[in-house]
N, C-alpha and C positions, 0 to 999 in steps of 0.2 A: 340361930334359926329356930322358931319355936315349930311346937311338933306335936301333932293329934293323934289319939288313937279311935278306932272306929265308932267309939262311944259315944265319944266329946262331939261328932261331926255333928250330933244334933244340937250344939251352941252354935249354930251358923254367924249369932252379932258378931261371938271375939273372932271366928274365921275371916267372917265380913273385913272386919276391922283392921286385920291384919296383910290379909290381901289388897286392902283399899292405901293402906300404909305402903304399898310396895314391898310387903316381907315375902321372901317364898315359906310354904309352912309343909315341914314335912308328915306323912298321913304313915302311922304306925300301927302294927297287927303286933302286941304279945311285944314289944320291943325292937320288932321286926321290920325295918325299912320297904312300904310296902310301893309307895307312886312320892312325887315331890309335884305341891300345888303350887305353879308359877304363877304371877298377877300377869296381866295384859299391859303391854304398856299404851299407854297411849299418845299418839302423834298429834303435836299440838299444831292446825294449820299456822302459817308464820303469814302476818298480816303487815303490808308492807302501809305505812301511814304516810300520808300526804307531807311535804315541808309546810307547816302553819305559818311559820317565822318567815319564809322565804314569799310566803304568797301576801302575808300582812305587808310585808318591807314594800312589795310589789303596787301594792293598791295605793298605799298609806305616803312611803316613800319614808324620811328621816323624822317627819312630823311627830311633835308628840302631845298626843291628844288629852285633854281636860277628862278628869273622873267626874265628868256633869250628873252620871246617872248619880253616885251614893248620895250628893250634895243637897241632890234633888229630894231624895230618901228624908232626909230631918234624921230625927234619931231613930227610923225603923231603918 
């Protein structure tokens, strides 16, 4: 676990950096355990996504469609 002393707090990037990391970083007086700085976690909302495969099969049905569009393209 890395570890700061009152000094060092004015490098806030590596604090940044290290809190951004998920580390906790412990804050030292004179080699003296003085607070422990936990990061926040953060809650990722969970995004429920459509069936794509399920609604193409739906429209589409078994058919399987020509790639007209690249064909059309030439060599771009």
């Amino acid at each position: 676990m890395p570890s700061v002393n009152m000094r060092q707090l004015r490098d806030t990037r590596r604090l940044k950096a290290w809190l951004r990391a998920g580390k906790t970083v412990e804050l030292r007086e004179r080699d003296k355990l003085i607070a422990k700085i936990v990061p926040e976690k953060e809650e990722k909302p969970s995004v429920k996504w459509p069936d794509f495969e399920a609604i193409a099969k739906e429209i589409i049905g078994d058919r399987v469609l020509p790639n007209v569009i690249l064909e059309d393209r030439g060599r771009y």
